[in-house]
C-alpha positions, -999 to +999 in steps of 0.1 A: -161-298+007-139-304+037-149-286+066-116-256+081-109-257+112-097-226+130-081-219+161-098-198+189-085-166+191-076-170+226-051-202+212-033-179+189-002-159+195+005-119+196+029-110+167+044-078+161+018-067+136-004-061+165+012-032+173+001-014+144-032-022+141-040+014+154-017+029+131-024+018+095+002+050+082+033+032+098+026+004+074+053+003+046+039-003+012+067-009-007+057+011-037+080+016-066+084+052-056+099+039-021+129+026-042+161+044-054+166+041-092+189+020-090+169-004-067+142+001-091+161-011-118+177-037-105+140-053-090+125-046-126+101-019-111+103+006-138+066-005-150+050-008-119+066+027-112+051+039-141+016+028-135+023+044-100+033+075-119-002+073-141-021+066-111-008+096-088-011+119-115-050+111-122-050+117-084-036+152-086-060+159-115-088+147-093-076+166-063-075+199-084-110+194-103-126+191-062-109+223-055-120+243-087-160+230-077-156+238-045-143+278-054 
C-alpha cells in the first residue's frame, strides 16, 4: 500500500472555515427545507424534502413522548 504523506500543520494555510470552528450553528446545511419551492423544484429536491419532512416529524413525535415521561 503506498505510504500518504501529509503536510505539518504548521505548512498549511488558514481558510475561512476557521472561523467557525467555534460556532458549528452558523454552518449552512443546505437542507431541502432551506429552499423556496420553486428552488426545490427546479434542483429536484422534492424527495429529499420529503424524507426531511419524515424525519422531523419522528423528531417531534420523539420530542413529545420525552415530555409525557417526564410529566
Amino acid at each position: 500500500m503506498p505510504k500518504v504523506e501529509l503536510p505539518d500543520a504548521e505548512e498549511v494555510e488558514d481558510d475561512e472555515d476557521d472561523e467557525m470552528h467555534g460556532r458549528p450553528e452558523s454552518e449552512a446545511l443546505a437542507l431541502p427545507s432551506d429552499f423556496s419551492s420553486g428552488e426545490r423544484k427546479a434542483f429536484v429536491l422534492e424527495i429529499l424534502a420529503s424524507f426531511e419532512k419524515r424525519i422531523r416529524i419522528g423528531l417531534a413525535h420523539d420530542l413529545l413522548s420525552a415530555i409525557k415521561e417526564s410529566l
